[in-house]
C-alpha positions, 0 to 999 in steps of 0.5 A: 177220147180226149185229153184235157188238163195243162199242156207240158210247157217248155222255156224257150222253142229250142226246148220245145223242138228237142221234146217234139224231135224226142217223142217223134223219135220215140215213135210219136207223129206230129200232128199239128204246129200254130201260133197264137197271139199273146200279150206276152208274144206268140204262143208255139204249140206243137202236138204230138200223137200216138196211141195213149192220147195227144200231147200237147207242148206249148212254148212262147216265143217273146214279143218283138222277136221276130224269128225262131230256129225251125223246125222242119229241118228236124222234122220235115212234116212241120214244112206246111205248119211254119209256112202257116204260122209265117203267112198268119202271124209273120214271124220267120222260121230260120232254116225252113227251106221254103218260106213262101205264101201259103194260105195267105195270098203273096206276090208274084216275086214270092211264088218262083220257080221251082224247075229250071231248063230249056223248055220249061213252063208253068201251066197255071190250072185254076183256081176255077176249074171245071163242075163243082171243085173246090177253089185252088190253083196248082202251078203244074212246072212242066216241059209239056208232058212230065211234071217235075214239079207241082205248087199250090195256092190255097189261099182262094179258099181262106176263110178265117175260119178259126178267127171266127171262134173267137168270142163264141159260146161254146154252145154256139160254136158247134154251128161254125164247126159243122162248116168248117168243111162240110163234107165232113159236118159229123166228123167236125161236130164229134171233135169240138163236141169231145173237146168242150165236154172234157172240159166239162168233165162230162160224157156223152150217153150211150145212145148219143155215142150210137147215133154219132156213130151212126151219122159218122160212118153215113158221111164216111160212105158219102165220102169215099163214093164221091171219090170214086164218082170222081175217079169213073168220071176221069176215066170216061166211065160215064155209067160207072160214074152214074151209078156211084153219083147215085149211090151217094145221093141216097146215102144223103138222102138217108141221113136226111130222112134220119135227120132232117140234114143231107149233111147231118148238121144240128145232130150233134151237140155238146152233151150228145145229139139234138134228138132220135133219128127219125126213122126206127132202127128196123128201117135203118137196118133195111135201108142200109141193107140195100145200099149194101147190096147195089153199092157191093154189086157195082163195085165189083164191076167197076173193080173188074174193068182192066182198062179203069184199073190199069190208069191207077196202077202205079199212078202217083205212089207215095212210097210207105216210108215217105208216108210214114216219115211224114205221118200221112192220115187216113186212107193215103197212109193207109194205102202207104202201109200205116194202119192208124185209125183213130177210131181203133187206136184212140176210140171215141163216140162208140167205136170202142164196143164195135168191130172196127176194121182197119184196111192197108195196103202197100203199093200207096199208088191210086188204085191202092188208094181206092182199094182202102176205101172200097174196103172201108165202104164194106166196113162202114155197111158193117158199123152202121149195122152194129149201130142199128142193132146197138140202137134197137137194144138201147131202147129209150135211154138218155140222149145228152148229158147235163152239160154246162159250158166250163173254162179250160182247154182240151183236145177232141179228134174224130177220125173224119173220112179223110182221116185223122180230125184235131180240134184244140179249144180253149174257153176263158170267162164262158167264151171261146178264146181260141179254136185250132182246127187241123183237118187232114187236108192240111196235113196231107195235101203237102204230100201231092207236091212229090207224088207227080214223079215220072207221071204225066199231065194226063194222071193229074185228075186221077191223083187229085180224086185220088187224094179225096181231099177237100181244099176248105180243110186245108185253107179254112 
């Protein structure tokens, strides 16, 4: 679920970048690089997960130095990882390939170009843009139809998050976690919650672990069909996109009823969940069974429009063996043939004792992409069943665990609906000295640079939709 305890400590970064480049070799996935200031530098963690758990490698770079071999030469998913760690603490990685602003604003001189040659503009869309998206401006290098290159400015969105967990009680910190990126206010509960009860030493009870799961696989639904809302209503399929905004209201409007919170916010808590849901088990079971119903029903006919589908075959393909140098997440690298899900590979909550299916597909084009989620929706319907059921039998057993706040550090996930979720938390004298959150926006948004190759301006919405990434994740 977690892993706790002392990170293995390397005496220099050179030694830290041989043991990460060993275990990425050995089959491992970078899953996250950041700094963070000490008096005695500026601590480099790097951590690298597989199946067993998270590793977690630390090493300081001494104060006054103000550079360090880089990484991504080595292993290119660290690209956005140093540029984050420049933007933030200012330190150069000699070697990176492209040390430009990233989530911190830069001048104009430090944002060039990327394509060259007669006829070439940049068409700078953003960062606001039309409806309710998120603030981010891509710069679309274009001769005017063809993209051959995209940048993006993620710093409008840039909130200090992370910065603001500093001197919290762990107790209270849950509330800022649940913002971090509020579509997925379960997912990021469920991690720092796992992270700060390993550190306690303690689990969640059973029931609590049910009704995590429950609001879990509730967000996981709202999520992907917001994608599809999003994927219709760039096709002009105005009923299509009627029908699955609708469908996504009521899965909301459900986790309200169950909790008091569209978003599920104030449901999970250190030691477990704030209380029972609201509605018993039978009328979750029935509830659930009708969304499953209408949702399956309009799937099947938005799967059968040619004209839908034929925008999204072999529209923005991320090859499998891009997806997989790079350790894509979530329904991307599972589009691009990966089948990671932590749910499966590194249980939590109660997706050990459940039936977790894992869909994948190879083409890694967006139909592909929505093909995955389709099918999670399917397992979702199923999960959320199991939970009901589980609940039922449960009965009325403990809801939360005796937990007191503890010092240490620790490491939680949660696989969120754009998938893998990290959150590395450190308590030091009761207060929280340092929180890192790497969402899977951060991780995988980079890949949108590469996937624009031989499309045209007129497939950007359904590559965008397609990705189903929130931009706070990846500036937070």
């Amino acid at each position: 679920m977690t892993t706790a305890g002392q990170p293995e400590i390397a005496a220099s970064i050179p030694e830290l970048w041989d043991r990460v480049t060993r275990q990425v070799a050995a089959g491992g996935r970078l899953a996250d690089l950041f700094g963070t200031a000490r008096d005695d530098g500026l601590l480099i963690t790097a951590q690298v997960a597989g199946p067993g758990g998270v590793r977690t490698l630390d090493a300081v770079l001494p104060a006054g130095q103000a550079s360090y071999p880089a990484l991504t030469p080595l292993v290119g998913s660290a690209f956005w990882y140093e540029r984050e760690i420049h933007d933030l603490f200012g330190v150069v990685a000699e070697g990176h390939p492209r040390l430009e602003p990233l989530v911190l604003p830069g001048s104009v001189a430090e944002l060039p170009r990327h394509a060259v040659g007669p006829g070439l503009f940049t068409i700078p869309h953003g960062p606001v843009r039309s409806g309710v998206l998120e603030s981010i401006e891509y710069l679309v290098e274009t001769p005017g139809e063809d993209i051959p290159h995209l940048n993006m400015r993620l710093f409008y969105k840039h909130r200090g998050i992370e910065q603001r967990f500093a001197g919290m009680r762990p107790a209270d910190a849950v509330l800022l976690a649940e913002r971090a990126e509020g579509v997925a206010s379960i997912a990021h509960a469920v991690a720092y919650c796992q992270a700060v009860e390993t550190i306690s030493g303690i689990v969640a009870p059973w029931r609590a672990a049910l009704i995590r799961t429950l609001h879990a696989e509730l967000e996981r639904l709202a999520c992907h069909l917001d994608v599809i809302v999003r994927l219709a209503d760039g096709a002009g399929l105005a009923v299509a996109t009627a029908r699955f905004g609708w469908h996504k209201e009521r899965v909301l409007r459900l986790t309200g009823r169950l909790s008091g919170s569209r978003f599920g916010r104030n449901v999970v808590v250190p030691g477990g969940v704030s209380g029972a849901p609201q509605l018993a088990p039978a009328d979750v079971l029935a509830a659930v069974a009708e969304l499953d119903r209408q949702v399956s029903a309009d799937i099947r006919l938005l799967m059968g429009t040619a004209s839908f589908l034929d925008r999204l075959r072999r529209t923005g393909p991320l090859p499998p063996d891009r997806a997989a140098r790079h350790g894509a997440l979530g329904p991307i690298g599972r589009a691009s043939g990966s089948a990671d899900d932590t749910r499966l590979s590194r249980p939590y909550a109660a997706y050990g004792s459940l039936g977790v299916i894992v869909s994948t597909r190879v083409d890694g084009d967006a139909l592909a992409r929505l093909e995955v989620r389709v099918d999670e929706i399917g397992a979702s319907f199923h999960l959320l069943r199991q939970a009901a059921d589980e609940l039922a039998e449960a009965g009325d057993g403990s809801l939360r665990a005796d937990w007191k706040s503890a010092d240490g550090r620790a490491v939680g996930w949660a696989e969120a609906p754009h998938g893998e979720l990290l959150y590395d938390v450190r308590v030091e004298d009761g207060h929280i000295t340092r929180c890192r959150i790497r969402p899977a926006s951060f991780h995988n948004l980079v890949l949108m640079h590469e996937v624009f190759a031989g499309d045209i301006l007129t497939d950007f919405p359904f590559i965008e939709a397609s990705f189903g990434l929130p931009v706070a994740g990846a500036a937070r």
